[in-house]
N, CA, C and O of each residue as an XYZ file, in Angstrom:
584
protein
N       8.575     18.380      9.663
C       9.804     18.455      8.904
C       9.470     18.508      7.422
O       8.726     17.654      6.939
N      10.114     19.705      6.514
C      10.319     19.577      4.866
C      10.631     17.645      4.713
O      11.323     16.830      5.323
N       9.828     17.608      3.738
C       9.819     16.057      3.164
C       9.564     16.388      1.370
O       8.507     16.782      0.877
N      10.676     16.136      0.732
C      10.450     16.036     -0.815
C       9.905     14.973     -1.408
O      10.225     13.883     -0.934
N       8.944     14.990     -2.591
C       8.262     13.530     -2.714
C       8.499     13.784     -4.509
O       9.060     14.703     -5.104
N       7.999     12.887     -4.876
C       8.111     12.354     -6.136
C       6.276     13.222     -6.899
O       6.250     13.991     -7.860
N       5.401     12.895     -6.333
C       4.555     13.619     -6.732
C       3.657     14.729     -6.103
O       2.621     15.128     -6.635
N       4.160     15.195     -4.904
C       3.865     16.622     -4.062
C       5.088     17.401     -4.253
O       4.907     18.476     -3.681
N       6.239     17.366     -4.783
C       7.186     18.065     -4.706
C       7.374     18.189     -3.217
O       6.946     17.254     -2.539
N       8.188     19.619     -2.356
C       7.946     19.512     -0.738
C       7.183     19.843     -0.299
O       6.567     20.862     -0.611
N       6.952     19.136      0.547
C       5.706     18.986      1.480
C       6.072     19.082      3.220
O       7.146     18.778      3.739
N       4.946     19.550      3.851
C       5.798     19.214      5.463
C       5.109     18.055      5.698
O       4.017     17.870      5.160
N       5.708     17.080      6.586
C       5.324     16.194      6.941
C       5.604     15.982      8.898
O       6.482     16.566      9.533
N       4.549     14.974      9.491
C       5.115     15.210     11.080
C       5.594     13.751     11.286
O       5.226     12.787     10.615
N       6.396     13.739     12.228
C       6.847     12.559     12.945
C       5.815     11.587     12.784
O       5.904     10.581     12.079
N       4.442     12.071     13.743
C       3.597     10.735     13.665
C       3.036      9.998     12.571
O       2.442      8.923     12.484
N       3.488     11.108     11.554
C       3.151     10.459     10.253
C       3.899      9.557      9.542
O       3.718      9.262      8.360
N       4.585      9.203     10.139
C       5.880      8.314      9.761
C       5.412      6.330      9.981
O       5.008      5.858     11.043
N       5.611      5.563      8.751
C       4.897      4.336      9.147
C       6.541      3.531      8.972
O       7.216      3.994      8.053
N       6.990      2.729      9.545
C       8.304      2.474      9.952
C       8.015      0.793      9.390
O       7.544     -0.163     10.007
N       8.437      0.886      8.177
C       8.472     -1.025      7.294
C       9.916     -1.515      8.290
O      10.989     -0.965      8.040
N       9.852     -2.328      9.149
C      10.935     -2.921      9.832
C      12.064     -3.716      8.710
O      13.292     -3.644      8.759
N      11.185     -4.515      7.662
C      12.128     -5.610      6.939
C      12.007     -4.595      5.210
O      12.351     -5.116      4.149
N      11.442     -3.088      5.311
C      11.559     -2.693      3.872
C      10.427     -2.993      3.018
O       9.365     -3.242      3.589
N      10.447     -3.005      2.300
C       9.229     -3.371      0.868
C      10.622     -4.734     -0.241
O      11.845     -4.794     -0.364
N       9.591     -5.428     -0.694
C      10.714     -6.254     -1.280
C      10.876     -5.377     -2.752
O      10.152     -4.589     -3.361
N      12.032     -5.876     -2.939
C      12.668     -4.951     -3.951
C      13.764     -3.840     -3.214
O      14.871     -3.433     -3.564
N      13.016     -3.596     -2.184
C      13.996     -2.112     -1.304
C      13.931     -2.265     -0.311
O      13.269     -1.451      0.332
N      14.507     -3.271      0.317
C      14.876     -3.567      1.924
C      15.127     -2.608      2.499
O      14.376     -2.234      3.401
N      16.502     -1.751      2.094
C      16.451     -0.644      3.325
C      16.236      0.444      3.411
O      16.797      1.258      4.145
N      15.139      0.662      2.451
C      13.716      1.430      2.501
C      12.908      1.172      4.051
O      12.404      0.067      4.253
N      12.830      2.173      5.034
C      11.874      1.486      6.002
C      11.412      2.727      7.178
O      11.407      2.724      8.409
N      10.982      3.906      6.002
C      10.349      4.814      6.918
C       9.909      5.391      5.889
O      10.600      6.164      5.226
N       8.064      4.939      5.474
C       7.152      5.958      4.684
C       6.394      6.898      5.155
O       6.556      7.292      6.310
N       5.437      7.417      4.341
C       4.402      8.381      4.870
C       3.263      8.209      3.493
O       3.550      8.300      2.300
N       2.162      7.985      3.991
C       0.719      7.497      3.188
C       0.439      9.172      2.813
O       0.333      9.968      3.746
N       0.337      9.610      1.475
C      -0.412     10.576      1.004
C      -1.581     10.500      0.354
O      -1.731      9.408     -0.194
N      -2.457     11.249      0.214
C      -3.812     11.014     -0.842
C      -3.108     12.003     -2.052
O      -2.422     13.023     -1.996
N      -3.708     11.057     -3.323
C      -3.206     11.549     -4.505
C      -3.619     13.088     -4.701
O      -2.998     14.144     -4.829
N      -5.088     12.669     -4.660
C      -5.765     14.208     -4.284
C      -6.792     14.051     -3.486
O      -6.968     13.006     -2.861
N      -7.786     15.331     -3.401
C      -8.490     15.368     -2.197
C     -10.053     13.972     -3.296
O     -10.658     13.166     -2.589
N     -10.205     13.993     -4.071
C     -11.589     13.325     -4.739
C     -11.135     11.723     -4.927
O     -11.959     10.812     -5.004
N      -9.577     11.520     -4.992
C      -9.369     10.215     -5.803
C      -9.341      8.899     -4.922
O      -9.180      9.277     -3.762
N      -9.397      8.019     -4.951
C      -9.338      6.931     -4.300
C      -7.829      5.974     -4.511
O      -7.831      4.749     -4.389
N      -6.771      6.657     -4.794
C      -5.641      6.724     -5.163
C      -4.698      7.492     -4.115
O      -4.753      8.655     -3.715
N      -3.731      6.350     -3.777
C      -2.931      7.133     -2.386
C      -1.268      6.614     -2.985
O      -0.856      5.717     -3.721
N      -0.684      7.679     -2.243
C       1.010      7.073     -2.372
C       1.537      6.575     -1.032
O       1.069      6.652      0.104
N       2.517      6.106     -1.459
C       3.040      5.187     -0.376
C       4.451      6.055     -0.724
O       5.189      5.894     -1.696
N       4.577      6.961      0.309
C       6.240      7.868     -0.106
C       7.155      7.370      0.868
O       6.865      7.361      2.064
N       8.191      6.974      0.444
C       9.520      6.708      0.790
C       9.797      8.010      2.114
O       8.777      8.450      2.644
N      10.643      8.353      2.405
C      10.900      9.407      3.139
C      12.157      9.178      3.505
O      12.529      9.714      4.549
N      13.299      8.169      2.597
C      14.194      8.201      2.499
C      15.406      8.332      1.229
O      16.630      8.382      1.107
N      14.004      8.351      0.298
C      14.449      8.545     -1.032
C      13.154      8.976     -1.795
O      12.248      8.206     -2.111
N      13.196     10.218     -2.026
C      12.593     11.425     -3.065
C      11.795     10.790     -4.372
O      10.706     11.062     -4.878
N      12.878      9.773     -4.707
C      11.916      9.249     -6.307
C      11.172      7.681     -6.085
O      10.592      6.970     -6.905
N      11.414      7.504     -4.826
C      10.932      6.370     -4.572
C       9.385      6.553     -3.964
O       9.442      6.788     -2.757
N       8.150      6.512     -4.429
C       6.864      6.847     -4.597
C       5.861      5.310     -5.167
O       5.859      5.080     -6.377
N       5.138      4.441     -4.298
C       4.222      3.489     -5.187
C       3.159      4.186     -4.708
O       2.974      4.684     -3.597
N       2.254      4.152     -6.015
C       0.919      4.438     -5.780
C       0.050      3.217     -5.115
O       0.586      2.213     -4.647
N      -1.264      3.427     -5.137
C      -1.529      2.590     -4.584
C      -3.300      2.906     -4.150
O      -3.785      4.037     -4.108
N      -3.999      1.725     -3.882
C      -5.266      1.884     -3.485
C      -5.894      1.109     -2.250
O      -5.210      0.259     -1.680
N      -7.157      1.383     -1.839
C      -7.212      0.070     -1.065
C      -8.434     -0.741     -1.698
O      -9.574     -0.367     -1.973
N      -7.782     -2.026     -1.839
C      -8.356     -2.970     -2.399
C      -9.764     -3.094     -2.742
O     -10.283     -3.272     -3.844
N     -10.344     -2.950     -1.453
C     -11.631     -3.329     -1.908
C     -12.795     -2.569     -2.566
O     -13.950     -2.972     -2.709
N     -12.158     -1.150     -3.014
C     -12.884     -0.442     -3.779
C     -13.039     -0.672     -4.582
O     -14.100     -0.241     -5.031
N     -12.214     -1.505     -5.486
C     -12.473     -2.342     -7.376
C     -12.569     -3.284     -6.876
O     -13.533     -3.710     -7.513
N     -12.199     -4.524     -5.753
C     -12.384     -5.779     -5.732
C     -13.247     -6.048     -4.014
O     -12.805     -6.061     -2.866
N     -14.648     -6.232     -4.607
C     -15.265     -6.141     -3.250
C     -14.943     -7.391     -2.415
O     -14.998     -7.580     -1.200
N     -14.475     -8.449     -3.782
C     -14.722     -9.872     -2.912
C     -13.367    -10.432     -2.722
O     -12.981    -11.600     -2.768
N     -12.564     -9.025     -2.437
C     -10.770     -9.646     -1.947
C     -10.911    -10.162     -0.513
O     -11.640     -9.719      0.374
N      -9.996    -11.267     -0.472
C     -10.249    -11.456      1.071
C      -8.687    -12.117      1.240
O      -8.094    -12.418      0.204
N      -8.074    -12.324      2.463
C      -7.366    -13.313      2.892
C      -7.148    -13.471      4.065
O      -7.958    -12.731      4.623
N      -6.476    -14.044      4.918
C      -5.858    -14.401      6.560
C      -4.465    -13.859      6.149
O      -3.701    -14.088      5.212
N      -4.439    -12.767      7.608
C      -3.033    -12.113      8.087
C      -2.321    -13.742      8.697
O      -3.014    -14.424      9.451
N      -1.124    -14.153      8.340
C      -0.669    -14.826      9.453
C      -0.068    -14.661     10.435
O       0.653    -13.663     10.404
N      -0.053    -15.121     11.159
C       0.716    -15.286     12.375
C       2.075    -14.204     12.918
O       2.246    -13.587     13.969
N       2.590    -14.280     12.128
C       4.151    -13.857     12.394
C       3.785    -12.114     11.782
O       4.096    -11.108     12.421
N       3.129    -12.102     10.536
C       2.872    -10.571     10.047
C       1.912     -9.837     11.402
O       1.950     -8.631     11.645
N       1.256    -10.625     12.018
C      -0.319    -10.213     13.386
C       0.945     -9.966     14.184
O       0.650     -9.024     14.919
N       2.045    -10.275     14.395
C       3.302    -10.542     15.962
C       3.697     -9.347     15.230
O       3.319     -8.254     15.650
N       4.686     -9.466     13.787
C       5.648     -8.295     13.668
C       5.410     -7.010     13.864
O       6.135     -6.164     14.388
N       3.553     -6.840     13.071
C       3.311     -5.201     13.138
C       2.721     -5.240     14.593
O       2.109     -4.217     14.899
N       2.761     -5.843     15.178
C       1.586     -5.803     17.062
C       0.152     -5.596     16.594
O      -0.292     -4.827     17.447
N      -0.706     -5.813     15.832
C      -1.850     -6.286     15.693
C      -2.321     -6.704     17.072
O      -1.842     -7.645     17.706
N      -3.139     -6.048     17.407
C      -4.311     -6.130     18.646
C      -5.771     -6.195     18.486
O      -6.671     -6.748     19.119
N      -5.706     -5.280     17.190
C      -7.357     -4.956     17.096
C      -7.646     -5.250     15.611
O      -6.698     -4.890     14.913
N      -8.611     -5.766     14.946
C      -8.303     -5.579     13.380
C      -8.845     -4.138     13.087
O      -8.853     -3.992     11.864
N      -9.295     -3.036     13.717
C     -10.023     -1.714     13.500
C      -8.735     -0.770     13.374
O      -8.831      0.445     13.200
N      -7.250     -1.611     13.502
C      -6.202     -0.505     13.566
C      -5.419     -1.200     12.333
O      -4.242     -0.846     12.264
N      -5.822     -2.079     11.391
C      -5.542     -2.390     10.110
C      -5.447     -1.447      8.976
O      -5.878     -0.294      8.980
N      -5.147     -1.743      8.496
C      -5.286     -1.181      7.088
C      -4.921     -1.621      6.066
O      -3.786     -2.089      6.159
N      -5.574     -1.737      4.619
C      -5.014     -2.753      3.518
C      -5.144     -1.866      2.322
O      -6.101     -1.235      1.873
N      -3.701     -2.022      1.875
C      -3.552     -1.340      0.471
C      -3.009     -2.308     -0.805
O      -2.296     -3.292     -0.605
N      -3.358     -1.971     -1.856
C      -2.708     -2.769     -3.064
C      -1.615     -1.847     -3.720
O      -1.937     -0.688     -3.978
N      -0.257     -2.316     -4.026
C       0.180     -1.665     -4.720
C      -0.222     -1.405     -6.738
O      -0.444     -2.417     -7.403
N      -0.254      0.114     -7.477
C      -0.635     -0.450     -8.235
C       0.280     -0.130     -9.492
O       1.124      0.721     -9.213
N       0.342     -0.619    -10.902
C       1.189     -0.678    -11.902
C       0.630      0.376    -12.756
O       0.167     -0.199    -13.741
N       0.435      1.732    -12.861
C      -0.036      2.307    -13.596
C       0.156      2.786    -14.998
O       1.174      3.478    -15.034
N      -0.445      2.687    -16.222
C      -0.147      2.126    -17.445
C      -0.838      3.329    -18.080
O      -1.681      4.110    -17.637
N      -0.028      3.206    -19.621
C      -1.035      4.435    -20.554
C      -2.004      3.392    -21.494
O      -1.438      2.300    -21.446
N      -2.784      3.323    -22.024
C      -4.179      4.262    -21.180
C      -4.521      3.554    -19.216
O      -4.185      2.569    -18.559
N      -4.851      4.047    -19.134
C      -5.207      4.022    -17.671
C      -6.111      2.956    -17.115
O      -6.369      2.815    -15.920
N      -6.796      1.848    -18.606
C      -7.368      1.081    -18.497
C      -6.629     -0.392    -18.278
O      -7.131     -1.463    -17.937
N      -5.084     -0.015    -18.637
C      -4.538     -1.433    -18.417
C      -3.536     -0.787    -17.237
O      -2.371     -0.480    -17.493
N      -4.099     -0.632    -16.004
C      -3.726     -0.449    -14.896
C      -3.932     -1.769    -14.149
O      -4.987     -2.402    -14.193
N      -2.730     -2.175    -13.386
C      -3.039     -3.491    -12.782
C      -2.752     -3.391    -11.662
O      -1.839     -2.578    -11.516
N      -3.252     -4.040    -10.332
C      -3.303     -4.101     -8.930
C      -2.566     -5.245     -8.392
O      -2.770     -6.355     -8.884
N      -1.561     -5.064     -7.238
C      -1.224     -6.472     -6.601
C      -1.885     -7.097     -5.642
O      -1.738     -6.726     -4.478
N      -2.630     -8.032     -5.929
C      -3.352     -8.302     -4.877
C      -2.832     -9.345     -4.111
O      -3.187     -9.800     -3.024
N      -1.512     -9.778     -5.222
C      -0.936    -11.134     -4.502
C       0.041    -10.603     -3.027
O       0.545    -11.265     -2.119
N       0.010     -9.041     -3.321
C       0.956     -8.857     -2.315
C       0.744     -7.479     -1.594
O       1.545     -6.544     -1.597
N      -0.744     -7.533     -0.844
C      -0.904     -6.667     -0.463
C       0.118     -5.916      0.731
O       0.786     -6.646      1.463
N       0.209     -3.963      0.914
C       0.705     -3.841      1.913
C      -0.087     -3.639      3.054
O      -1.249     -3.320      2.803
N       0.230     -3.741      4.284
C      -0.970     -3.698      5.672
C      -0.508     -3.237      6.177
O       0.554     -3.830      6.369
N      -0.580     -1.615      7.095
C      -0.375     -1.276      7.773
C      -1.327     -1.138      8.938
O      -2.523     -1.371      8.766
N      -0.769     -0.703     10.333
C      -0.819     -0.753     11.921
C      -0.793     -0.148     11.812
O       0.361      0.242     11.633
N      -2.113      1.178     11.707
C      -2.036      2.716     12.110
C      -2.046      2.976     13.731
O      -1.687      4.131     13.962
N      -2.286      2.395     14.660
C      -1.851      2.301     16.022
C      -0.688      2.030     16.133
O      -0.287      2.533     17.182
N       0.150      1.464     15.586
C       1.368      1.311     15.939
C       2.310      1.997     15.210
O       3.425      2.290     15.643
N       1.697      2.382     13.603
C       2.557      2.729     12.879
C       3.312      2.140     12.489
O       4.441      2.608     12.636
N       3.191      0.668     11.703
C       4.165     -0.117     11.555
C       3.288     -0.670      9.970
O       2.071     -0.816      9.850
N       4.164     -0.854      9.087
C       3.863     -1.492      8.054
C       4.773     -2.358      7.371
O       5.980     -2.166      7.520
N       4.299     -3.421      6.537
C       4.714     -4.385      5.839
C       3.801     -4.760      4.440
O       2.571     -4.694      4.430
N       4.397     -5.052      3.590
C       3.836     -6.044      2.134
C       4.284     -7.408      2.556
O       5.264     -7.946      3.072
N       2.966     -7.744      2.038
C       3.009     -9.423      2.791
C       2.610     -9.950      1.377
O       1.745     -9.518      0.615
N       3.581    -11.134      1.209
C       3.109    -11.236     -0.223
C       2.435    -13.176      0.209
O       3.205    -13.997      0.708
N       1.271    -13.446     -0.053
C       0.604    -14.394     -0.328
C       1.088    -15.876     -0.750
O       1.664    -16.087     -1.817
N       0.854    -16.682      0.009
C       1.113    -17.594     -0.488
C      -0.084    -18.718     -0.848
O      -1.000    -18.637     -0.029
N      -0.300    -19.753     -1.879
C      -1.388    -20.752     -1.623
C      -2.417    -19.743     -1.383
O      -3.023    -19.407     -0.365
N      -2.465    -19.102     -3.378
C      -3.405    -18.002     -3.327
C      -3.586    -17.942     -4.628
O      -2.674    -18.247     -5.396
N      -4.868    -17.513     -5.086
C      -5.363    -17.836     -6.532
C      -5.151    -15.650     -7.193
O      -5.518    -15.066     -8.213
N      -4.601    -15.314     -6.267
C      -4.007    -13.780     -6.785
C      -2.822    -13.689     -7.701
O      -2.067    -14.581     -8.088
N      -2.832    -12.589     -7.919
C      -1.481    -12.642     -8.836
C      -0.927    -10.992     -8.496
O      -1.436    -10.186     -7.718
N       0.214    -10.833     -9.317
C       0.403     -9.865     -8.922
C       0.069     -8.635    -10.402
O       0.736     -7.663    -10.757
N      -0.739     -8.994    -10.762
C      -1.107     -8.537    -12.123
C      -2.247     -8.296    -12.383
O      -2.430     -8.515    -13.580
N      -3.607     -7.769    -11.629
C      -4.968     -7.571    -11.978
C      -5.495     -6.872    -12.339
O      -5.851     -6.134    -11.419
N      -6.056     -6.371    -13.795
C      -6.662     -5.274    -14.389
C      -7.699     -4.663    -13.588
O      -8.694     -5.292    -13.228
N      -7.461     -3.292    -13.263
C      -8.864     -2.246    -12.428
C      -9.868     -2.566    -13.192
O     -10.865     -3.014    -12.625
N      -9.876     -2.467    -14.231
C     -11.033     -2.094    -14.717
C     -11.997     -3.430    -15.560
O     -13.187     -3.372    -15.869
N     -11.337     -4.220    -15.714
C     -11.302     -5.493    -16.185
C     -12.304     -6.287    -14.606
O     -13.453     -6.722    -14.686
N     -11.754     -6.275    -13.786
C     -12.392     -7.040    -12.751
C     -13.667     -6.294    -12.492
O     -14.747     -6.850    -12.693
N     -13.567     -4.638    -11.905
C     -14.502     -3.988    -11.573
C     -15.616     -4.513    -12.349
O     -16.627     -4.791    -11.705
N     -15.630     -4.727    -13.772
C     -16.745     -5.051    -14.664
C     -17.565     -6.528    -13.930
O     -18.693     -6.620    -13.445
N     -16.371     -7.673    -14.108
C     -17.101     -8.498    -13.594
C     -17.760     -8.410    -12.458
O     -18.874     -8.930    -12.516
N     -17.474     -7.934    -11.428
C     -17.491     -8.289    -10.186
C     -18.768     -7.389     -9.678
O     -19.132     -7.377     -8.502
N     -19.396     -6.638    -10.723
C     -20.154     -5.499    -10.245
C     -21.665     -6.191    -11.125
O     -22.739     -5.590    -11.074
């Protein structure tokens, strides 16, 4: 099906490509059918497109490419909601705040999103009794941490 996006203009997109947020993204509850794009074919930069609203687009990365030593526990109820079986059908993305210059770009790590590519089901799970924030400079950490 034609799918209009915020930064592909239209695009076709298929059914199975469809990742179905049951409770929304906070901020946009009844937001709750995306589709994961790559920004481009080289970048390590992906969108998270709405597919119910055109200007609604978060970019986004997965974490542990600037932060090798992110870690946390899925709980309980997020492992039940998306059907988590395997952790090899995970997936973890950060949403990110992208800024001019490009160096004060910041990552949420307090609230990563995880999707169930077996199931096709995703959620942002935001952290609790966690030394994250939702505010972390790319390029600022990469330094330390490397």
């Amino acid at each position: 099906m034609k799918q209009k996006t915020k930064y592909h203009g239209e695009i076709e997109i298929q059914k199975h490509e469809i990742i179905h947020f049951p409770f929304g993204i906070p901020g946009f509850l009844n937001e709750k059918k995306f589709v994961v794009l790559q920004l481009n074919e080289e970048s390590p930069f992906l969108i998270l497109q709405s597919v119910q609203s055109e200007q609604l687009a978060f970019i986004m990365t997965i974490p542990f490419t600037f932060f090798p030593n992110y870690a946390f526990d899925i709980d309980e109820n997020t492992i039940e909601q998306l059907h988590i079986e395997d952790e090899k059908d995970i997936h973890v993305f950060t949403i990110l705040t992208v800024h001019e210059p490009f160096e004060k770009t910041t990552a949420n790590l307090q609230a990563p999103v995880i999707i169930n590519s077996k199931e096709k089901l995703g959620k942002q799970v935001i952290l609790s009794n966690t030394h994250y924030k939702t505010k972390h400079l790319l390029t600022e950490l990469v330094k330390e941490e490397v």
